[in-house]
N, C-alpha and C positions, 0 to 999 in steps of 0.2 A: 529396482534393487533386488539381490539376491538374497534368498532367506538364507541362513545355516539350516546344516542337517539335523543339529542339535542344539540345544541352551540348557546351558546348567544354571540353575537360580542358588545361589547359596547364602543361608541364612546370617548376615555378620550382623544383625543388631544394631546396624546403624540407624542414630536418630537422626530428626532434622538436621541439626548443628553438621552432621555429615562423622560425629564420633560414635566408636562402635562401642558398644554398653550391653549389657544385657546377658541372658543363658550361653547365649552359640556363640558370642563373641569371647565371653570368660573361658570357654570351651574349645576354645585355639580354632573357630570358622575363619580368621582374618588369614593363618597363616595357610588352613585349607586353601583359600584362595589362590594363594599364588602356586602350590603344591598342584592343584586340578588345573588351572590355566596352562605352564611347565609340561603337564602330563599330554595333551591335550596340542602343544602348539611338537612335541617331540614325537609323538605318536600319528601326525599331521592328521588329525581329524577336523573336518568341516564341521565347527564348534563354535560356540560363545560361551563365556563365562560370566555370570554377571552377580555381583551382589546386591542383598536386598534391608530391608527396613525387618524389623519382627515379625516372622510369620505364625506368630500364635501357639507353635508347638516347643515350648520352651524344655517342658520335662523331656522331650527326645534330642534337644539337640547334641551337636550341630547337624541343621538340616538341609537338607539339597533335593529340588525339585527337577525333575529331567522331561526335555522338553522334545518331540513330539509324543514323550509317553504318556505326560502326564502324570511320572509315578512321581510320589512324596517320599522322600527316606531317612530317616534320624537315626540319631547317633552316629553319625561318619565320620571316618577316619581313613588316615591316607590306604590302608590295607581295602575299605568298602570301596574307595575310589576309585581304586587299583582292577579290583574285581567288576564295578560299573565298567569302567572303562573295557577293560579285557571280556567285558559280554559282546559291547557294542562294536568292537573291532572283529567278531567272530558273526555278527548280524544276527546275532539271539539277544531274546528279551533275558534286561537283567531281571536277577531272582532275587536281588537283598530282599529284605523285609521289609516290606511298605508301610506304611502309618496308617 
């Protein structure tokens, strides 16, 4: 199996039940999601998007972890995505503010 070149982990606060509840999800991460995923599949980048369960940084969200960076980054919006994304298609490390 092929790995992606990237995974974006993004914060939607869903519990078990599979309902999103919570800081990042009150904080419009649901509709992030399809916003980053759109961006991501038009932009044809070698990508995963995936949502997660609470990742414990409630006062920053919505949060989004990028994945071979490892960077952590809160408060996103479609403008920081915009900007993530437009690093990574330029082959520079993005610069948001990290957690």
């Amino acid at each position: 199996m092929k790995k992606p070149e990237h995974h974006f982990l993004v914060c939607a606060s869903f519990r078990v039940s599979g309902e999103p509840q919570g800081v990042c999800a009150n904080k419009g991460a649901v509709d992030l999601l399809g916003y980053l995923e759109n961006e991501v599949i038009d932009r044809g980048l070698d990508a995963v998007v995936s949502s997660t369960g609470c990742l414990k940084f409630c006062a920053k969200g919505p949060v989004l972890v990028h994945y071979p960076s490892g960077a952590w980054y809160g408060e996103m919006n479609k403008a920081k995505i915009d900007g993530l994304l437009d690093a990574i298609e330029d082959g520079e490390t993005p610069e948001l503010a990290e957690l």
